[in-house]
N, C-alpha and C positions, 0 to 999 in steps of 0.2 A: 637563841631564845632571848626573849625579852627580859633582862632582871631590874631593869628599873622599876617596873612595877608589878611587878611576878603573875602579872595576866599571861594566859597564853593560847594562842587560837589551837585551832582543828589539827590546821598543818605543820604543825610546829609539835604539837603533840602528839601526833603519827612519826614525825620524823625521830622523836627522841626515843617513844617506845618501839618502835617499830612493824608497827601497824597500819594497817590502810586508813584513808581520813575517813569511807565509807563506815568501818567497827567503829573507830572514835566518833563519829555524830548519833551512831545506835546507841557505843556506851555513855556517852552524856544526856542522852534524853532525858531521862528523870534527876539532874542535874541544873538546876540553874547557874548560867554564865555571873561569873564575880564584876562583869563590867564588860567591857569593851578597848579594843585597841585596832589604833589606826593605822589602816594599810591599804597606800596608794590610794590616800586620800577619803577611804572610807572607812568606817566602824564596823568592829567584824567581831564578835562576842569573843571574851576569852575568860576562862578557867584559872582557876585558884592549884598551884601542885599538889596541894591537900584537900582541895573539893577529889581530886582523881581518885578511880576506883584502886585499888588497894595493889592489885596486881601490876596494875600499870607503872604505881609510884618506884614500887620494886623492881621492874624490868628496865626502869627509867634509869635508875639510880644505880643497878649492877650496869647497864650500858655505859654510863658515866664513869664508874668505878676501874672498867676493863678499859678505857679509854687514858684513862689519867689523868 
């Protein structure tokens, strides 16, 4: 993930929680992107880990924890 500036795209936050990028674009819908980050040259919206829905921050965060 990106911690420079704790944006973080679609697929990047499918990979962490473990979810298809299809659920993560339904569950940000009513979500506005915190900005933007560039990949491969282009601007591709990205998400705040505290815009995330509640569930997700959790499943992120035990994934992370179980990890080490």
């Amino acid at each position: 993930m990106n911690p420079a500036n704790n944006i973080f795209t679609t697929a990047q936050i499918a990979q962490a929680a473990g979810i298809t990028r299809q659920a993560v674009h339904a569950g940000l819908q009513p979500i506005a992107p915190a900005g933007a980050v560039m990949i491969q040259g282009k601007d591709v919206p990205g998400w705040r880990f505290a815009d995330l829905p509640m569930d997700w921050q959790l499943e992120i965060t035990r994934r992370g924890v179980k990890r080490g």
